[in-house]
N, CA, C and O atoms as a GROMACS GRO file, in nm:
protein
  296
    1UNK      N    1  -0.839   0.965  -0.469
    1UNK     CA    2  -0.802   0.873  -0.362
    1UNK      C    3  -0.674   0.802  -0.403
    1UNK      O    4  -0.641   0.787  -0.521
    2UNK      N    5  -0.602   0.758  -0.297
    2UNK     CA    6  -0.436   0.733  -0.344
    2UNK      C    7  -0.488   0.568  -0.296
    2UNK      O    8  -0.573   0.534  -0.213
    3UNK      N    9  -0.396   0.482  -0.390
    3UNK     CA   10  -0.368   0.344  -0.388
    3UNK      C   11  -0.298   0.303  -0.340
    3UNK      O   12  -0.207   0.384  -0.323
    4UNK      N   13  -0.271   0.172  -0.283
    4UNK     CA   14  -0.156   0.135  -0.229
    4UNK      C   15  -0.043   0.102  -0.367
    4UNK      O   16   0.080   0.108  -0.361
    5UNK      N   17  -0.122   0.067  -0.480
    5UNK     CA   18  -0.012   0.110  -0.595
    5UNK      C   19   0.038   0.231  -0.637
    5UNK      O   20   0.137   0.240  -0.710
    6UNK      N   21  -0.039   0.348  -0.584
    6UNK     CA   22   0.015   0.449  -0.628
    6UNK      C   23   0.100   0.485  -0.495
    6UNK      O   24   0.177   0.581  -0.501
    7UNK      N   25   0.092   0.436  -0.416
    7UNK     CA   26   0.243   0.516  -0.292
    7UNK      C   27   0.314   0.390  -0.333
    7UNK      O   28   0.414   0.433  -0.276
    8UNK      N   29   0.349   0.290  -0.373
    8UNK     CA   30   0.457   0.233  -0.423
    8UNK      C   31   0.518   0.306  -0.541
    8UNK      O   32   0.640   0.319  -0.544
    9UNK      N   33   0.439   0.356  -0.646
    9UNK     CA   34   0.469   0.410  -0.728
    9UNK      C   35   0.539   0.522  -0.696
    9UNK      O   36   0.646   0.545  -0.753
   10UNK      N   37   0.484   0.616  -0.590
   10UNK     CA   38   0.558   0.738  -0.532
   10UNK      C   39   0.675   0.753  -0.490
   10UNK      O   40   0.748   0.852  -0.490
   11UNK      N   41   0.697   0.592  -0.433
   11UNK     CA   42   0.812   0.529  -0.344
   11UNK      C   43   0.951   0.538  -0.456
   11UNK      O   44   1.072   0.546  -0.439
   12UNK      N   45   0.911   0.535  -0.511
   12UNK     CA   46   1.006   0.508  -0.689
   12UNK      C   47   0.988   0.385  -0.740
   12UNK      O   48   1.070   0.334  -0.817
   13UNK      N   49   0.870   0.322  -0.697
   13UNK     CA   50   0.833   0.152  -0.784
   13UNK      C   51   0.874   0.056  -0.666
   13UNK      O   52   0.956   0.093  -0.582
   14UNK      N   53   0.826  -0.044  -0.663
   14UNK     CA   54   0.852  -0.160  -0.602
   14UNK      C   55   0.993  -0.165  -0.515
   14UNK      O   56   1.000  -0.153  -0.392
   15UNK      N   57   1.103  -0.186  -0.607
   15UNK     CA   58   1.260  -0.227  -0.556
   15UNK      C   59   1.268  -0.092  -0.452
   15UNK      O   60   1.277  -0.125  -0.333
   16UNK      N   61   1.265   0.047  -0.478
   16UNK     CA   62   1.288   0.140  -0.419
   16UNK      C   63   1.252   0.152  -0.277
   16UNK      O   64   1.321   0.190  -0.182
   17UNK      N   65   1.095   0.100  -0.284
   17UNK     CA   66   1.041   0.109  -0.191
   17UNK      C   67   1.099  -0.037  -0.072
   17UNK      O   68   1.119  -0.017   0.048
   18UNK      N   69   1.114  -0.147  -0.127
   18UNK     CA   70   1.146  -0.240  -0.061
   18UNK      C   71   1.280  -0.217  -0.028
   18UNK      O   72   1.306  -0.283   0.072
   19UNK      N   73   1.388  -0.147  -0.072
   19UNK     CA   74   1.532  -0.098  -0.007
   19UNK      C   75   1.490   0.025   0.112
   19UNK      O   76   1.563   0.040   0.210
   20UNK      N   77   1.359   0.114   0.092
   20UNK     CA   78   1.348   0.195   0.203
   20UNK      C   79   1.307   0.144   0.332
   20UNK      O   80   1.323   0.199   0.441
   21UNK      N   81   1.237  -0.003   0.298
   21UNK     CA   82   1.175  -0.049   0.417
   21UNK      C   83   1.226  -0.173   0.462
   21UNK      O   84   1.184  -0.230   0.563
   22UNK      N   85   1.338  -0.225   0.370
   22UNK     CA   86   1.426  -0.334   0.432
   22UNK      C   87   1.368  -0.472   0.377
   22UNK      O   88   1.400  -0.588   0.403
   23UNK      N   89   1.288  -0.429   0.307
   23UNK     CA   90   1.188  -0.594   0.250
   23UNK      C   91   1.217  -0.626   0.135
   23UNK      O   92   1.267  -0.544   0.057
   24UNK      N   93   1.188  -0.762   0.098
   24UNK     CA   94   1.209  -0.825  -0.002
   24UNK      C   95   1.168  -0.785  -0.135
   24UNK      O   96   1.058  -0.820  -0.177
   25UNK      N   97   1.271  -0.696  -0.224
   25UNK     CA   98   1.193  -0.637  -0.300
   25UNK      C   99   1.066  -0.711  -0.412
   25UNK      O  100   0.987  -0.643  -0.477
   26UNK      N  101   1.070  -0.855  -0.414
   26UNK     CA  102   0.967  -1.023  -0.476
   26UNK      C  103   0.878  -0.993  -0.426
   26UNK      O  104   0.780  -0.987  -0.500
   27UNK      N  105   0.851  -0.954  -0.262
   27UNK     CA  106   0.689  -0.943  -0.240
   27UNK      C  107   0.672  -0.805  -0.208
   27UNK      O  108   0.575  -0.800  -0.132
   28UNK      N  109   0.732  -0.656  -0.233
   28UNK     CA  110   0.691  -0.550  -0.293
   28UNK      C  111   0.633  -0.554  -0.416
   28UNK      O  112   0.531  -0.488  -0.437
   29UNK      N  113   0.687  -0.632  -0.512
   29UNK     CA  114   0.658  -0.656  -0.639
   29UNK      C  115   0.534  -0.711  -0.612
   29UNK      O  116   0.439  -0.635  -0.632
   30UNK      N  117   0.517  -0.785  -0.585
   30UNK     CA  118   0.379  -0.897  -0.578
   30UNK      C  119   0.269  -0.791  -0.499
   30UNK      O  120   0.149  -0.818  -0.504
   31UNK      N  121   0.311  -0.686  -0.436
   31UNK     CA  122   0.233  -0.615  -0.314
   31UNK      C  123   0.187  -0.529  -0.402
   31UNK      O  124   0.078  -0.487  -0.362
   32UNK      N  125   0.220  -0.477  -0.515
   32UNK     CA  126   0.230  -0.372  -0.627
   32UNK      C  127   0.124  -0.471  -0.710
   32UNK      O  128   0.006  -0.434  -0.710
   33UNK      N  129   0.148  -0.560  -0.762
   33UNK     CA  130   0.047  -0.624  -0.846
   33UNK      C  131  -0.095  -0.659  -0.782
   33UNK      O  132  -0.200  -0.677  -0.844
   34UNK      N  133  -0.076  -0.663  -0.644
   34UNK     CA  134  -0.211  -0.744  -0.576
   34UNK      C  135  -0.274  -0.562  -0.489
   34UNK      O  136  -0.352  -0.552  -0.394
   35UNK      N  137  -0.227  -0.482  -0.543
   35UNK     CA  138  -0.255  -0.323  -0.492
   35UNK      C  139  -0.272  -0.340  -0.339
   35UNK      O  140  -0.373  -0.323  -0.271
   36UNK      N  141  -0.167  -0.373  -0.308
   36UNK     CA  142  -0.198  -0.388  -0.126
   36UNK      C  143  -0.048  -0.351  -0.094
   36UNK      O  144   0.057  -0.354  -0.157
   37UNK      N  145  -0.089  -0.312   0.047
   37UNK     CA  146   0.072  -0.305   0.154
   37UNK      C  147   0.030  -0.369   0.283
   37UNK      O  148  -0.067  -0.332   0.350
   38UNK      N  149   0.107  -0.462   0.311
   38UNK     CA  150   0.072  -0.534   0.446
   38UNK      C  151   0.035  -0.439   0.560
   38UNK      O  152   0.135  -0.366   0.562
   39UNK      N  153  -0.047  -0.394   0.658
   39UNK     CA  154  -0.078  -0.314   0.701
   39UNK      C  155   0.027  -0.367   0.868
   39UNK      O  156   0.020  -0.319   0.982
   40UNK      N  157   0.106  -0.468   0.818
   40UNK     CA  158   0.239  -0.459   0.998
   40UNK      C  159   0.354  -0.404   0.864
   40UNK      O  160   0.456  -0.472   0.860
   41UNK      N  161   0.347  -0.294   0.763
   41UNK     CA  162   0.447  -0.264   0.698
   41UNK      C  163   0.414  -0.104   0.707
   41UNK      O  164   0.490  -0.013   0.675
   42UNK      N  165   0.292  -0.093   0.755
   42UNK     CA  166   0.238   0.083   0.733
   42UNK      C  167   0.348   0.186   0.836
   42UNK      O  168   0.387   0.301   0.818
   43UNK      N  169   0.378   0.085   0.950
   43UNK     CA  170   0.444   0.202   1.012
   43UNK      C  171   0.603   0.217   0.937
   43UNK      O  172   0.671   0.319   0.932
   44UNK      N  173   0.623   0.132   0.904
   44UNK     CA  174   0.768   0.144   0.822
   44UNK      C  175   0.769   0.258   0.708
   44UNK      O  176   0.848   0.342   0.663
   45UNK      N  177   0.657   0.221   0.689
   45UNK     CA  178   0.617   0.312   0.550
   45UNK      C  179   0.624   0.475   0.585
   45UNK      O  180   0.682   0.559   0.517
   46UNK      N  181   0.553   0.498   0.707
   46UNK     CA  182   0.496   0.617   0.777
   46UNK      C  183   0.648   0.671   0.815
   46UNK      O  184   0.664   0.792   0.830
   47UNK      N  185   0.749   0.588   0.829
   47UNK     CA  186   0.847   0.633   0.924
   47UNK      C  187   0.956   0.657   0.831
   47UNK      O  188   1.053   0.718   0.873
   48UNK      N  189   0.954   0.613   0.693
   48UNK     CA  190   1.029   0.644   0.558
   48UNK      C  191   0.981   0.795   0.478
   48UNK      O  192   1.047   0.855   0.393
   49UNK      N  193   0.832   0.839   0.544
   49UNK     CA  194   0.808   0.914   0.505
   49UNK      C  195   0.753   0.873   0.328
   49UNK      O  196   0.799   0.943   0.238
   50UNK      N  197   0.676   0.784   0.300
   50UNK     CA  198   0.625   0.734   0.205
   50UNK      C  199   0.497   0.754   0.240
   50UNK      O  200   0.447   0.833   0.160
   51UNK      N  201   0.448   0.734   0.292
   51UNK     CA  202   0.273   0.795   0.256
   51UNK      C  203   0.278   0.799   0.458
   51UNK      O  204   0.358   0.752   0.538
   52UNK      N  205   0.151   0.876   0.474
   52UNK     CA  206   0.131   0.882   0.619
   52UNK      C  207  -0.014   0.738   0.650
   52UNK      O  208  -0.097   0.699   0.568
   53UNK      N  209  -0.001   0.708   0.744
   53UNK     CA  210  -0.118   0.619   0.806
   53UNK      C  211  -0.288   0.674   0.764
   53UNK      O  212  -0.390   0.606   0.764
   54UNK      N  213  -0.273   0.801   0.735
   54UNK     CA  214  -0.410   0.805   0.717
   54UNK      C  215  -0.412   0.786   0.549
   54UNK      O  216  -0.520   0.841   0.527
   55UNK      N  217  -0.377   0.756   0.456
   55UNK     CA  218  -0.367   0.769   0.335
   55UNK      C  219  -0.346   0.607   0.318
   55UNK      O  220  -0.391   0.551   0.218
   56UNK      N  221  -0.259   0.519   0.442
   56UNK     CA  222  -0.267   0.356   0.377
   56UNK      C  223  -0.394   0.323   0.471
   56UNK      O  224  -0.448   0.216   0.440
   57UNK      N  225  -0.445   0.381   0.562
   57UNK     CA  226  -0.545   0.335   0.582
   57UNK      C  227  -0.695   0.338   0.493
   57UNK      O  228  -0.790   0.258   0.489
   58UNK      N  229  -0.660   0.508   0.407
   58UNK     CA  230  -0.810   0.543   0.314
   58UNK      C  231  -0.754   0.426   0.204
   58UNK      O  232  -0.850   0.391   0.135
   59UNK      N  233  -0.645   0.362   0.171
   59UNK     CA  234  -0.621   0.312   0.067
   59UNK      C  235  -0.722   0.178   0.082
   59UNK      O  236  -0.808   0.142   0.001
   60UNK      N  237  -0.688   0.119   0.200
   60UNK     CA  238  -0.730   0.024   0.257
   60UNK      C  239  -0.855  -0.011   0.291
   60UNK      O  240  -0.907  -0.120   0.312
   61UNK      N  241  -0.897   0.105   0.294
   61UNK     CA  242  -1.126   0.128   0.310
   61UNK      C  243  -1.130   0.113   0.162
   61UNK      O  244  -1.198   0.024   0.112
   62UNK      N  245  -1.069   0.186   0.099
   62UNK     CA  246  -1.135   0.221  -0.078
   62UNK      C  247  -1.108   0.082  -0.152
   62UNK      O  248  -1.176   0.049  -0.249
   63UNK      N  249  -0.977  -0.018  -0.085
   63UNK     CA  250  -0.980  -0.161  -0.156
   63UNK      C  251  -1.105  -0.224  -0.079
   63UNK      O  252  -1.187  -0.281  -0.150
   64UNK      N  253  -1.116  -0.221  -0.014
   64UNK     CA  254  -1.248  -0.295   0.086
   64UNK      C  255  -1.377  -0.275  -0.018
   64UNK      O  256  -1.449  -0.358  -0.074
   65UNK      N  257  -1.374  -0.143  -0.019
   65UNK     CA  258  -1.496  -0.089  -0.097
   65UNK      C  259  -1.516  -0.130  -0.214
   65UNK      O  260  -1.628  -0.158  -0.256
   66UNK      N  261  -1.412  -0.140  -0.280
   66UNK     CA  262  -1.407  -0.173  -0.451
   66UNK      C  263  -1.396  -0.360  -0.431
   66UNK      O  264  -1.416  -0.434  -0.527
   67UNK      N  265  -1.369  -0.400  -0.326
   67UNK     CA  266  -1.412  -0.546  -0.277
   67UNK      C  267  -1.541  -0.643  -0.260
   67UNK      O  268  -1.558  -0.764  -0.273
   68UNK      N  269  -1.623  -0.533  -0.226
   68UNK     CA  270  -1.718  -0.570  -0.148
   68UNK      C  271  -1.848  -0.578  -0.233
   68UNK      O  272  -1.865  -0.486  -0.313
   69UNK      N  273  -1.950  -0.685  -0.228
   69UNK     CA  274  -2.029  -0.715  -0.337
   69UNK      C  275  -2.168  -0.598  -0.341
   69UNK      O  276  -2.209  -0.573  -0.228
   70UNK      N  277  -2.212  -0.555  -0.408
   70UNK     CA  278  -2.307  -0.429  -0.460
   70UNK      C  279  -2.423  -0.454  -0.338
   70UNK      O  280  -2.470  -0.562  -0.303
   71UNK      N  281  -2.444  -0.359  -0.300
   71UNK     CA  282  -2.540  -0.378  -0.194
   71UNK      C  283  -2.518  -0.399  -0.051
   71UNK      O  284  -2.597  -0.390   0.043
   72UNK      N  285  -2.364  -0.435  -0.055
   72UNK     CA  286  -2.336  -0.427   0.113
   72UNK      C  287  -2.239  -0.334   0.153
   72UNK      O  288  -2.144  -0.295   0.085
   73UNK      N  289  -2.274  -0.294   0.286
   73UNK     CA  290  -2.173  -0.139   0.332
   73UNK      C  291  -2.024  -0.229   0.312
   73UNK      O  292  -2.013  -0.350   0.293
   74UNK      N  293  -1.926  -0.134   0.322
   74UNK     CA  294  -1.758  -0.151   0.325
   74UNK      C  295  -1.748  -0.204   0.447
   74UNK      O  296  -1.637  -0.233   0.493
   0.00000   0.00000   0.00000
């Protein structure tokens, strides 16, 4: 399963990715440490050709999942 740190990583790291999508490369960085991508940033992402919507969305169930306390569904 792919991370939202690992399609930053794919992106070429943080700065790379924040010059493909026009954003501040401080809260790419911070987006990279906290393993998240703002999900009003997915279509930017989708449209750079950095990961497709179904891959930041599984990213986004599997943080939920690894969120969520033992015993309750995602």
């Amino acid at each position: 399963m792919v991370s939202f740190s690992d399609i930053i990583d794919r992106a070429g790291g943080a700065t790379a990715l924040a010059r493909k999508i026009g954003e501040d490369p401080n809260n790419v960085h911070a987006w990279k440490r906290l393993n998240t991508i703002p999900a009003h940033h997915w279509a930017a992402c989708a449209e750079a050709d950095l990961a497709t919507l179904e891959e930041l969305a599984a990213a986004a169930a599997a943080k939920k999942g690894a969120n969520s306390p033992k015993g309750e569904a995602a």
